[in-house]
SEBADO-307850 format. One record per atom (N, C-alpha, C, O): residue in three letters; x, y, z. Coordinates in steps of 0.2 Angstrom, whole numbers, plus 5000, padded with zeros to 4 digits. Each point is the difference from the previous one (the first is absolute). Example, Ala and Ser with C-alpha at 12.3 -4.5 7.8 and 13.67 -1.06 7.14 Angstrom:
2
Ala506649725039 Ala499650065000 Ala500450065000 Ala500549995003 Ser499350064993 Ser500450065001 Ser499650055003 Ser500350065001 
END
This chain:
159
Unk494751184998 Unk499949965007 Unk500650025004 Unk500649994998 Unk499350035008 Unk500650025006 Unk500449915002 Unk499849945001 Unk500750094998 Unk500349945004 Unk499949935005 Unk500049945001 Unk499650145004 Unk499749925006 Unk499349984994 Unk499749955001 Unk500250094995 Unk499449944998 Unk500249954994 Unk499649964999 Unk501150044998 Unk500249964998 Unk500449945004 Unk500049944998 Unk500250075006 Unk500249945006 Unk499249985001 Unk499949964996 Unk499750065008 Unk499549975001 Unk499649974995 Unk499749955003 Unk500350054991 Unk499749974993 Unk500749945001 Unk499749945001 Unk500750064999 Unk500549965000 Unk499949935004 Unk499849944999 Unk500350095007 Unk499749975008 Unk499449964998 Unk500149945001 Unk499450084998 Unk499549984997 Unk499949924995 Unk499649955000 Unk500950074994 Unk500349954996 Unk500249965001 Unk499849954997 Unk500650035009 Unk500449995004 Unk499649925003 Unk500149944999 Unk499550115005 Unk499849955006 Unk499549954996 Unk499849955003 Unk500150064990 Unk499549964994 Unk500449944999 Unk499849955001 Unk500850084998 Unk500749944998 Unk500350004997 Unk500649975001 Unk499550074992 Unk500349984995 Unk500350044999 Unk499650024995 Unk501050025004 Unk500150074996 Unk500849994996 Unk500549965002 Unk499450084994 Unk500850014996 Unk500350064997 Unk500050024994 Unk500250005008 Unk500350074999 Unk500650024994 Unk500649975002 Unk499450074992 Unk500349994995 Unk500450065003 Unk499950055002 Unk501049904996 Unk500450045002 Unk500649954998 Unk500249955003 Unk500150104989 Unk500449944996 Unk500649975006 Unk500449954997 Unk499850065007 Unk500849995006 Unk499649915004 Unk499449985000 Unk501050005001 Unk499949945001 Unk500149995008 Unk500550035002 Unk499049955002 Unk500250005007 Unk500049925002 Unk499849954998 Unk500550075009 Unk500149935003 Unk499950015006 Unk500350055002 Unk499349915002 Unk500150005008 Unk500549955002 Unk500449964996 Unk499550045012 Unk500549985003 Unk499849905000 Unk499549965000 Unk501350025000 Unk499949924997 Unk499849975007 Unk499750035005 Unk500349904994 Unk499749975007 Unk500450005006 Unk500649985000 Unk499250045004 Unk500750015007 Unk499950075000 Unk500350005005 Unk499550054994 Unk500350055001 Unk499550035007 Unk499649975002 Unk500650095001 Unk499650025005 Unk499550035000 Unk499850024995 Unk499949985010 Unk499150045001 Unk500350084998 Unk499650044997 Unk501049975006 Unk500350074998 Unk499850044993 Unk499750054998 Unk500649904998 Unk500050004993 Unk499350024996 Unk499950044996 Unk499649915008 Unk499449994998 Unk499550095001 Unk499650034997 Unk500749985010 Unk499650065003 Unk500250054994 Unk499650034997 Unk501249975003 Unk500250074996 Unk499849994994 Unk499750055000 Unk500149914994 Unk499849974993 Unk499350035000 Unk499850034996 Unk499649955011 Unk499450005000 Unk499650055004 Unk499550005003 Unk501250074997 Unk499750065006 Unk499450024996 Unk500049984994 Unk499750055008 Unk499250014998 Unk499549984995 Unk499650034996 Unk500749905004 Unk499449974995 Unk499649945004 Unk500449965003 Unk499150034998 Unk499649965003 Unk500149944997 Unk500249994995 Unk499649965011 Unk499849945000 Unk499749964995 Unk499450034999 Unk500849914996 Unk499650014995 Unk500149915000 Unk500549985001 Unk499049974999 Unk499949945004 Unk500449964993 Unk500249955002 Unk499750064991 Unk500049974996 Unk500650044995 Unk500450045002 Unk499549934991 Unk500450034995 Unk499850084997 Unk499450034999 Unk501250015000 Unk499550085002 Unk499650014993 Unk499950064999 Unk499849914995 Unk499650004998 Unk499550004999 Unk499949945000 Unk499550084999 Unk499349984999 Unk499949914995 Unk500450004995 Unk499349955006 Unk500249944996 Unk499650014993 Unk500249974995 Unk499350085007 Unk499550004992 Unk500550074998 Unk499750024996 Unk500750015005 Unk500450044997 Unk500549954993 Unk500050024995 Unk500249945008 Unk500549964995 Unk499549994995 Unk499549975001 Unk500850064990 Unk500049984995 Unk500049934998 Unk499649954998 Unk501150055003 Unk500349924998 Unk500749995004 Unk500250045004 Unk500149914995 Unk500649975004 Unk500249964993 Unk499749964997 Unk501150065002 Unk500349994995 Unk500849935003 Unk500250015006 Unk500049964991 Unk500949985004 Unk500550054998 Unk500050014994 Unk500450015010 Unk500550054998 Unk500749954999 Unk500149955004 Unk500250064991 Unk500849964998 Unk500450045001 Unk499950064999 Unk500749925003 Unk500650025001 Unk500349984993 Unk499849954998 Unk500550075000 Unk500749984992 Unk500550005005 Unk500250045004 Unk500149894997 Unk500649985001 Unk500649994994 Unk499850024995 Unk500649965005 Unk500649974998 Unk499649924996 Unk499749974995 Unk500450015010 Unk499649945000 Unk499149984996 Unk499849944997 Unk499950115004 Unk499350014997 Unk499950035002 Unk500350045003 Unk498749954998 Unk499550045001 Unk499849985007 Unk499549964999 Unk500650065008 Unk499650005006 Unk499750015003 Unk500250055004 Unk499049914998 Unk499550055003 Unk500250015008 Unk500149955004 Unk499950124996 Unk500250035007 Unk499450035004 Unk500150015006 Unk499450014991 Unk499450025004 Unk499450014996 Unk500049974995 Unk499550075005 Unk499650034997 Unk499950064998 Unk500350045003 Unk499349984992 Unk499950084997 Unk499149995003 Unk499649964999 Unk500450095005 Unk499050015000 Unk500150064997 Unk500550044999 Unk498749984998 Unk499750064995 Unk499550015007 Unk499749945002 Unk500150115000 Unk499550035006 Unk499950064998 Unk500550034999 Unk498749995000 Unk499650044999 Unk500450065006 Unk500249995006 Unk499950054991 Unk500350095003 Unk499350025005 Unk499550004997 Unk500550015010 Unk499450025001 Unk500250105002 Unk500650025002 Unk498650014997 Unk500050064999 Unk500350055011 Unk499949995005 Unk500450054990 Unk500150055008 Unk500549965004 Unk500150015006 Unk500449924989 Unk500549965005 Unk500850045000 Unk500249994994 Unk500250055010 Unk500650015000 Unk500449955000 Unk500249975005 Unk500250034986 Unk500549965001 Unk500549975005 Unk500049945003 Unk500450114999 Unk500450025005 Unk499849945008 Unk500249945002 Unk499250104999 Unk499649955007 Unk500249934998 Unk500449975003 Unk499250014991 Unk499849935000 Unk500749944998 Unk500249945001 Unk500350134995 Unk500749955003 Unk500149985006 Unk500249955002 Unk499750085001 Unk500349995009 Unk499649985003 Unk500150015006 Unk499249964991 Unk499749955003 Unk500349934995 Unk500449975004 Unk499650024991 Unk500249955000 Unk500649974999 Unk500049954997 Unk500750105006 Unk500549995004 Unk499949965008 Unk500349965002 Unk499150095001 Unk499849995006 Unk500049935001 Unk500249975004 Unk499450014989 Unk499649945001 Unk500449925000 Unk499749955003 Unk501050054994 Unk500549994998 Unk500249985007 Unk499949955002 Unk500450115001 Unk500450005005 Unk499549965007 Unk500349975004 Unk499150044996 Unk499749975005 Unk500049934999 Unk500249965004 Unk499450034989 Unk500349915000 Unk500949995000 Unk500249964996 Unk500150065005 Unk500749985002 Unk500049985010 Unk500349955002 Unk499350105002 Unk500050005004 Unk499449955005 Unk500149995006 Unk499450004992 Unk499249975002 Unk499949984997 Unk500250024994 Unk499449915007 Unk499649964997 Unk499850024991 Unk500150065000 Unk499749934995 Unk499750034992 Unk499449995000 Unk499949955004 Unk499750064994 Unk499549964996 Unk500149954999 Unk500649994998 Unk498949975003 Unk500349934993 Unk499950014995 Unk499450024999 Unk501249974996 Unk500049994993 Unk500250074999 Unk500350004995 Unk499850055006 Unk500350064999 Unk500650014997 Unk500549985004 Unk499650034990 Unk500550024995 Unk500650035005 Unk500649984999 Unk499250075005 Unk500450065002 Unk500549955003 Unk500650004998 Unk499049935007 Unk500649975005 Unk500449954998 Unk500049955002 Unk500350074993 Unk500649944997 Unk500550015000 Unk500150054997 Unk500349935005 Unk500750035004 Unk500250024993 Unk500049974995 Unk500350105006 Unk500550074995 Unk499550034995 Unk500250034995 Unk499149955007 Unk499350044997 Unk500450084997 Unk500350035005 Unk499850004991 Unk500250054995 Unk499350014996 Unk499649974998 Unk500450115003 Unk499250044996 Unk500350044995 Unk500550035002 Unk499349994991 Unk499750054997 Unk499750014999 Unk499649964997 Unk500250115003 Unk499250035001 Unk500050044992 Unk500550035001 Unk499249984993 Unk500050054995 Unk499350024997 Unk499649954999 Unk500350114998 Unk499650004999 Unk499949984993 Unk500550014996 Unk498849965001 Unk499949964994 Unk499450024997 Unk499449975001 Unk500750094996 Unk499150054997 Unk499650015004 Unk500250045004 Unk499249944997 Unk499650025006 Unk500049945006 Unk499649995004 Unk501049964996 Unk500149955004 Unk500650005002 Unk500550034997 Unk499649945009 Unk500849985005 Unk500249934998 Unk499749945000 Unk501150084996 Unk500449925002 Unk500350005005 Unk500450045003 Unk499349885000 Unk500549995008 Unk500449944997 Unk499749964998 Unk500850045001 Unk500749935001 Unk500249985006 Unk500250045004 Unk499649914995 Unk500449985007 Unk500349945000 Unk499749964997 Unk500950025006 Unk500649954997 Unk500750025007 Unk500250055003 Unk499849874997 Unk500750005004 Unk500549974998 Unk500049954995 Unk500650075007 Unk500749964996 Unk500149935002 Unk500249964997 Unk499650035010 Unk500149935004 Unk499649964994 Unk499650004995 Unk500949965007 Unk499949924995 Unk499449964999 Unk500049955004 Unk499450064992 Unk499449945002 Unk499350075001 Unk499449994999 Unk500850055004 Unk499650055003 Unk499850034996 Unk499450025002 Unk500750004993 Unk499450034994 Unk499449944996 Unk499550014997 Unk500849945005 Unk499249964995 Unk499649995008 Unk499549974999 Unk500750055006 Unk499550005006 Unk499750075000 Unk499450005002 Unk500950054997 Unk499750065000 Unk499550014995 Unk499450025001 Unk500749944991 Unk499549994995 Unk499349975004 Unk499450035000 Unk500849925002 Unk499649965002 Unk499550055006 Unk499450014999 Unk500950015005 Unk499450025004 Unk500050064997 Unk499449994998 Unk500950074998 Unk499550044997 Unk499549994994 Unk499750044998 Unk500349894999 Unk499549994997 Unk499349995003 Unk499549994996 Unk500650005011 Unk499349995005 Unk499750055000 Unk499550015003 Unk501050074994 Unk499550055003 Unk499750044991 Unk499850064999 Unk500349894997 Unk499850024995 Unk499150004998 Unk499649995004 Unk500250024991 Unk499550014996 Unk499649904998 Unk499549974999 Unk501150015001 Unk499849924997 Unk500149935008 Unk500149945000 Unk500050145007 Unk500349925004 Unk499249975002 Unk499550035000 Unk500749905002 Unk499449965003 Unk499649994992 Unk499549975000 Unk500650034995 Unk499749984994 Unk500449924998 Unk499849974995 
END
């Protein structure tokens, strides 16, 4: 598949909602406050995307991620399992959901969106024929809210 036809499958994915791009490096967009600047250069040529950049029936499951402290065991955010969709470039869908990051730093979120919680942090990896997404912040309190709203985009929400 040529390149533009893989942005364009991507693009495509995109505008569905849901995407996660395996790629073991951990990213982070811009915290709250930061400029529309910020937001352009993060999101040059990736498209408008209204929601969480995933597909919702793509999520397998939504797991609590802990942190090992000194002190114990701290949930800091979530692990999701999301079904791999075919003809997706990794690469792209990182920088969509950095994109997506940085725009809820800037504009209004979804409601209930995982991404908008202040110091939201992504890893993206791949997990056999499935993507792990982690996502978790250092801020204080902010990982059992990130739980929380990413278990609404699980396999079991509204049950």
């Amino acid at each position: 598949m040529s390149p533009h036809g893989i942005r364009s499958t991507a693009a495509a994915l995109l505008a569905s909602s849901l995407m996660l791009p395996p790629v073991v490096a951990a990213a982070r967009g811009p915290q709250r406050g930061q400029s529309t600047d910020d937001e352009a250069t993060t999101c040059a040529g990736v498209p408008p995307t209204p929601s969480f950049p995933i597909p919702r029936e793509a999520v397998v499951s939504v797991s609590p991620l802990y942190q090992h402290l000194r002190s114990g065991r701290q949930l800091s955010g979530a692990t999701l399992l999301v079904r791999a969709g075919p003809g997706v470039e990794t690469d792209w869908l990182q920088r969509a959901f950095r994109c997506q990051i940085a725009r809820c730093s800037v504009h209004p979120a979804p409601e209930g969106c995982p991404l908008a919680v202040q110091g939201t942090r992504v890893r993206v990896e791949p997990a056999g024929q499935e993507v792990r997404v982690q996502l978790w912040s250092d801020y204080a309190g902010a990982g059992p809210e990130i739980f929380a709203r990413a278990r609404l985009l699980g396999p079991d929400a509204g049950r």
